[in-house]
Structure formats: structure tokens, C-alpha cells
N, C-alpha and C positions, 0 to 999 in steps of 0.2 A: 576656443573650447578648452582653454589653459587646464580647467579645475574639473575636468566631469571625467578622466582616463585614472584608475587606480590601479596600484600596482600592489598583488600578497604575496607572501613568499609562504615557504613551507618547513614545519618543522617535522624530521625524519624519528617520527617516535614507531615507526614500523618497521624495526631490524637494525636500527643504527644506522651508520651514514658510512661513507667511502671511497674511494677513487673509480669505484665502477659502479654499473648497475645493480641499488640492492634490491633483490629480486621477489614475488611470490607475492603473497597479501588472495585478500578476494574470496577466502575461503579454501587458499591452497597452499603448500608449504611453503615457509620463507624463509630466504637463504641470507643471512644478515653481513654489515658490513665492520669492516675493520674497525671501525670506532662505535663501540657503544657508548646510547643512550645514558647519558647522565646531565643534573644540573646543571653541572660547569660547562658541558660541552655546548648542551641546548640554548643553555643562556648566552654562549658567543653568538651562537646563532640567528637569536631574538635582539641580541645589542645590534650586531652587524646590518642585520634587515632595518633595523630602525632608523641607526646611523646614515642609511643609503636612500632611505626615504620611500623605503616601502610602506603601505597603510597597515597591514595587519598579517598575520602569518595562521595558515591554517593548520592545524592538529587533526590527524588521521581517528577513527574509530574503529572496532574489529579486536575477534579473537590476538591477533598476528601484532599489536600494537600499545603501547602504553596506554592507561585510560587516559581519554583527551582531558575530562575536567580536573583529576589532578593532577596532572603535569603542568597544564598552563597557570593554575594556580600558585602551581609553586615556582613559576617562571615569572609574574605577572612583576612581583616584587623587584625584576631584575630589569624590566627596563621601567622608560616615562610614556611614552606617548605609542609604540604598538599595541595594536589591538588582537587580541587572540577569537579568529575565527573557530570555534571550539564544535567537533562533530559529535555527532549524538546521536542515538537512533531512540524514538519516543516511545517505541511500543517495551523500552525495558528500563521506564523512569515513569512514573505519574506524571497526570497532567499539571497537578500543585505543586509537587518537591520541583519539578521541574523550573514551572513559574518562581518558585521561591529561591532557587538556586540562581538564575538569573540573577534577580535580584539582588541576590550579596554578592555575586561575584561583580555587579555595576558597581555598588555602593564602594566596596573593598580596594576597588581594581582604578576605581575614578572614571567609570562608564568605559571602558577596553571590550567588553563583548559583544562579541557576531556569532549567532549561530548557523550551523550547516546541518540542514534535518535530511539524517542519513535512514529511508524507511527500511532497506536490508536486501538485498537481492539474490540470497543463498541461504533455502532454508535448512541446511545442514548445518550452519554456522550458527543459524537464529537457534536451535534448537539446544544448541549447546548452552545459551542465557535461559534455555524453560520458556521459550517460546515456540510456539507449534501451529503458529497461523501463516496456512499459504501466502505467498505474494498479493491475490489479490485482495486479503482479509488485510493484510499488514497496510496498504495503502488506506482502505477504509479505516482503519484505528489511523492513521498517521492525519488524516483528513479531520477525525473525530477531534483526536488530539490536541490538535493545532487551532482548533475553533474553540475547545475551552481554556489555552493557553492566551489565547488572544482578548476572550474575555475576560479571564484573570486580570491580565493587563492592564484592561480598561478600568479599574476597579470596580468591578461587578460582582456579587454575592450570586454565586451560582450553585444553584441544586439543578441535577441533571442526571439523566437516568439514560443511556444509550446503551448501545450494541457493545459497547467494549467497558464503557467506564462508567461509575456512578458515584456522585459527588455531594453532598449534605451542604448547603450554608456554607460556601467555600469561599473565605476571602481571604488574601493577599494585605500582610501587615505594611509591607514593604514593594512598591510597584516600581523596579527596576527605571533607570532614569541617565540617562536616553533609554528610551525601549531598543534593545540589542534589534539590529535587523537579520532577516531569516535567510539563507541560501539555502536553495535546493537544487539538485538535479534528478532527472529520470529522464528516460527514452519511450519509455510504454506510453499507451495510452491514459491507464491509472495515474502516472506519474503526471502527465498533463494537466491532470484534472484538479492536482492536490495544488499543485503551483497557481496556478490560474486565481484558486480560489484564496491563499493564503501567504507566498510567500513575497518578501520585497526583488530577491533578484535569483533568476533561475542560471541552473550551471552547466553549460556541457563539457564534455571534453573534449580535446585538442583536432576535432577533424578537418579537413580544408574547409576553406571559409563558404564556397558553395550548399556545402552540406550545410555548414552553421547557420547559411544563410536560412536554408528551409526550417531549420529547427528553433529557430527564433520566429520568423511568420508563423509557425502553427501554436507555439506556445503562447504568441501574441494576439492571433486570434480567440483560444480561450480566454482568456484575461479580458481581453475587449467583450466578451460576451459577460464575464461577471462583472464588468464595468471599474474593470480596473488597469491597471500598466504596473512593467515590472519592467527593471533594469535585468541585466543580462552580462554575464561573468562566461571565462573559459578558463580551463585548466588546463598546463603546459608544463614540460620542464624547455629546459633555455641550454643551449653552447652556444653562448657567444664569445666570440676571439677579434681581436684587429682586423683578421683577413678571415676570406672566406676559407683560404685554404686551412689555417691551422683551425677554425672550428670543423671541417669536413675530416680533419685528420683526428681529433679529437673524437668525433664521432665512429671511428673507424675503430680508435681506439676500444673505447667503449664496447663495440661490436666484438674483438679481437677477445676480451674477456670475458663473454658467455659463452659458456659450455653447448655443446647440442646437447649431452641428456637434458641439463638443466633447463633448454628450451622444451624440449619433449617433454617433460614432468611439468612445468607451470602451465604451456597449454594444455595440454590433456586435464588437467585439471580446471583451469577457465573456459573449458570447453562445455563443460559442466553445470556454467552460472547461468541463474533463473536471470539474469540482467540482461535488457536489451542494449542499453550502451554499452557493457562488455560486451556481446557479441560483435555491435559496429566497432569496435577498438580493435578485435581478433581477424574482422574483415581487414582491415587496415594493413596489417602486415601479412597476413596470410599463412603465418606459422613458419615462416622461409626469410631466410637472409639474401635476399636478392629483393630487387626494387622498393629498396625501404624508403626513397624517397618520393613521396606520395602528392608532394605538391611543393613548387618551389621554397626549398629552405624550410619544409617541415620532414622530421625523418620519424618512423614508424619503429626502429629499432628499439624503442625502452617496453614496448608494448610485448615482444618475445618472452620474458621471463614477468612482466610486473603486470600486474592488475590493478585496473579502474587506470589511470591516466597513461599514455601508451607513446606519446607524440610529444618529440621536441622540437621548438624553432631553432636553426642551426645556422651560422652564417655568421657575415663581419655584423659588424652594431648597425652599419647603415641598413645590412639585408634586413635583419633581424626585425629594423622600424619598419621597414616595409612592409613587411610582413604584419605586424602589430598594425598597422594602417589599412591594408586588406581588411582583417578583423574587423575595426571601428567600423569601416563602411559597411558590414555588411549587420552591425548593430552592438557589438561589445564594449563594455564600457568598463567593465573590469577583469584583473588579467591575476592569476592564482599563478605564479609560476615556481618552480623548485628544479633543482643540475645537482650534480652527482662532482663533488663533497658540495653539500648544500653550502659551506660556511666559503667556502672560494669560488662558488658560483653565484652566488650573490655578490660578490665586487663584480667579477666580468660584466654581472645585468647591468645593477647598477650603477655601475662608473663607467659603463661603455653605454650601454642602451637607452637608459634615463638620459644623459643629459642629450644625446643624439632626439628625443623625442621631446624634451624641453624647449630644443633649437628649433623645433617643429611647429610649438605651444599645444603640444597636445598633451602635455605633463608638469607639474610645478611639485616642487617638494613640498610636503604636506607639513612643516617643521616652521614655524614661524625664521627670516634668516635673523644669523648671527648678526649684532650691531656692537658697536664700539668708540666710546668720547675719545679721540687724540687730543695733545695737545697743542696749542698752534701759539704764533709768535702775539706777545702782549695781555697775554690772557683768554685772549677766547675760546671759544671753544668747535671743535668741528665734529660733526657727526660722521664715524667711516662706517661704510657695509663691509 
């Protein structure tokens, strides 16, 4: 199953990047890192991911973050072959600009785009973009959304009069090419419903594979009932090290530089969010630096101070596959990971974890390899890998 396991990494446009936990996001203050946010920094970031054989790198959306779509834009230029999973929330883009945006950014980009349809889980945040629709109105426009995005697509001339949107003779000069595919995640039930009916691969975050396991059977039973199948993504950060000890030391580390106010001010504030998967993220760690480790070689402690992904895999590179191998079994087939400085955790993954999961065949660089003519005695010629 060489070719079906993908690997994202993540770009830190939510506070800058750092040696420790950059904290807050989710609708609550964020406490940012030592290195900010700039092209040159980003773009090591997006060469490095590439270089290591990551597929695509995803971009955060939210008050607390860069806007996704221009940032990767202007990143896009800087490498060949990553793909920018770019988030968005629909209910504050039209259904066409949106369609049409795609579009250039394939054409421009040489087909680089994945979207990640973020519907919003904090209507105090929403409300700040002039939007005032509860959670459950926001799935219904994300629902709405996404079906006249899809017929855009198809090139369809759509007039359509609904609950949120109304559209004249809308057609699409330009129908993006590959059609960018959709991630989503949600916890609620709404959420289920929207996946089920529209997206290619749904997302959870980092829980033990038990839970994962349940949260793929149910989102897979909707989908089966609209007669469809969806791949299935998890969101993680990663410390991996040689040994288990220096990632568990690592970890330590990490813990060793949050503050307790600063844990008391993010949760009390994600205490707050309309999100069910923040809630199960907040259960996870329990608001307490004691028993963060919640299942072999996943640790709960990023989840104290950061909202939306909360769980790292921690351990040597062998645990680490392990663990990545639990996952597959219980149905993952792609892996969103990001470590704290993103740009030196991404070698540890990749140069430790990749090829330990390649030895496996459960990973192959996405990168056609390097070849090369030598030359050999009399003229001939030899082909070397």
C-alpha cells in the first residue's frame, strides 16, 4: 500500500513559530513566537516540507492568523511540487468568487490546491467578519455552499434562489483543473451531515485511535447512506527524536515553558467554544499537567494553551511508525502533522519517520527520484539512481 499514506505538514501563519508552544488561536488570545511570520521565513518552511517529501502543507484561518489565501499565494512561487491546503470559512466568500478563485490559484499555481472548508465554531469570532448566523445556520450556508461550488465546477449555468444565497446565470470562465479536493472536519452532528454529502476527505484531530476509530464508522456510515466514500485525514504535531528518551525529554521541555496563567487564560477561554471537537480536545488534557499521556506515545500537552489540534505523537521514529500504523488500521490515510519550530521538526519527521515508514511500504516520496547518466569505460553509458 506503497502510494495511499500521505504525509501535510503545516504552515505557522497563527503567531509565528518557536522553540516552544505558540499558544491561544480558536477565538482566544494568542500568545505568539519568537520568529515571526514572514516570506522568507514561510518559504524555508514550504521548501523544506517539499524537500522531505511531504504532499502539501496546510494554512490556518481565523481572526488570530494570516489570511490563508494570501499568504500561500505568495508562497506558492517559492517552491515546485507542494501543494497548499489553503482554509477558508465559506460563509465569508461567495459561492462564485470563491469557485473563481480556485480556479486561478490551479491555473497560476500548476494545480497546488486543497481546500479545507473551515464552517466556524465561535460565534464571537464569526461576528467580527459581519456574520451573525448561529452554528447551526452556519452549517446550513456551509451545506448550501458547497453544492453550488460543486456545481460551478461541473460547468453548470446556475440560477438558484436558497436560504442564504442567490445566484443569476452563473457560470465559471475558468473551471479549475485538477478540481482542488475538500477537507473538512466537525464533531457535531451538522458537521456529519455536511461531510457525508460533499466532501473528498474528512478531518479529525489527534485522539487515540479508538475514538478515531468510532469517528470514522459514523462519518462513514453517512457517506454510505449518500452513496458515497470519503478518505479520512488526522491532525497532529510530531517530537520525534532517535530515542524515546530525548523525545519524552523534549516533551518535557515544552511543558517546562507554559506558564499556569497562560494555561488558565486559553482554557477559560476554549472553554467557551461552540466546537464539539474543542470540547473532546479540552477533555483530552483535562486543563492539568498531570497525565498528558493519553495513549501510548500520544501526549495531550500542546492542547493546555493551543486550540483546535491539542495531541502530539512523541517517541523514537520506530514508536512514532507505530503509532502512524495504529492510525492506518483503524482507517487514516492521511497525516496533517506540524512540532514546535515547525522548520526543525519537519527534518526530525521527515528524515527520521518517513523513511522508517517507507521501510514499511507504507510511504513512498511523492517526488519523482533523482537519475543520473555516469560514465563508464569505452563509451557507454550507465544509468545511476
Amino acid at each position: 500500500m506503497t502510494h495511499q499514506l500521505k504525509f501535510h505538514w503545516f504552515l505557522p501563519t497563527n503567531g509565528g513559530d518557536g522553540r516552544h508552544v505558540v499558544g491561544g488561536g480558536h477565538g482566544v488570545t494568542s500568545f505568539t513566537g519568537e520568529r515571526p511570520n514572514s516570506v522568507a521565513y514561510l518559504g524555508q518552511i514550504a521548501r523544506s516540507a517539499e524537500q522531505l517529501g511531504f504532499e502539501a502543507a496546510l494554512t490556518p484561518t481565523g481572526a488570530w492568523c494570516e489570511d490563508a489565501w494570501v499568504s500561500t499565494a505568495m508562497l506558492s512561487s517559492l517552491s515546485e511540487r507542494l501543494k497548499f491546503l489553503v482554509a477558508f470559512r465559506p460563509g465569508l466568500t461567495s459561492p462564485f468568487l470563491a469557485a473563481q478563485m480556485a480556479g486561478t490559484f490551479q491555473n497560476l499555481s500548476g494545480g497546488r490546491l486543497l481546500l479545507n472548508v473551515v464552517t466556524g465554531g465561535e460565534s464571537h469570532e464569526q461576528r467580527m467578519y459581519g456574520d451573525h448566523l448561529d452554528k447551526d445556520a452556519r452549517y446550513e450556508r456551509c451545506d448550501e455552499f458547497l453544492h453550488l461550488v460543486r456545481a460551478l465546477w461541473a460547468g453548470e449555468s446556475v440560477t438558484h434562489e436558497g436560504e442564504h444565497y442567490r445566484l443569476d446565470d452563473a457560470v465559471l470562465a475558468q473551471i479549475p483543473d485538477p478540481l482542488p479536493e475538500i477537507y473538512f472536519g466537525g464533531s457535531s452532528a451538522a458537521a456529519g451531515r455536511v461531510a457525508a454529502r460533499h466532501v473528498d476527505v474528512y478531518l479529525t484531530w489527534g485522539e487515540p485511535p479508538a475514538a478515531v476509530r468510532e469517528k470514522i464508522e459514523w462519518v462513514s456510515k453517512l457517506a454510505a447512506d449518500e452513496g458515497r466514500q470519503l478518505r479520512f485525514g488526522i491532525r497532529l504535531h510530531s517530537i520525534a527524536r532517535d530515542t524515546s528518551e530525548a523525545a519524552w525529554a523534549e516533551a518535557d521541555r515544552l511543558l517546562a515553558g507554559i506558564d499556569d496563567d497562560q494555561i488558565a487564560q486559553v482554557q477559560a477561554g476554549l472553554r467557551r467554544s461552540e466546537s464539539v471537537g474543542q470540547a473532546r480536545m479540552l477533555e483530552l488534557n483535562g486543563g492539568s499537567r498531570d497525565s498528558l499521556e493519553i495513549h501510548p506515545n500520544l501526549w495531550a500537552g500542546v492542547g493546555l494553551v493551543r486550540g483546535g489540534a491539542g495531541t502530539a505523537m512523541v517517541g523514537s521514529f520506530t514508536e512514532i511508525a507505530d503509532l502512524v500504523e495504529q492510525y492506518v488500521e483503524v482507517g487514516i490515510s492521511e497525516f496533517v502533522m506540524s512540532g514546535y519550530p515547525h522548520l526543525e521538526e519537519s527534518y526530525w519527521f521527515g528524515e527520521g519517520v518517513l523513511p522508517e515508514l517507507a521501510r514499511r511500504g507504507l510511504w513512498s516520496h511523492p517526488a519523482p527520484a533523482a537519475r543520473s547518466v555516469a560514465a563508464v569505460p569505452f563509451g557507454g553509458r550507465q544509468v545511476v539512481s
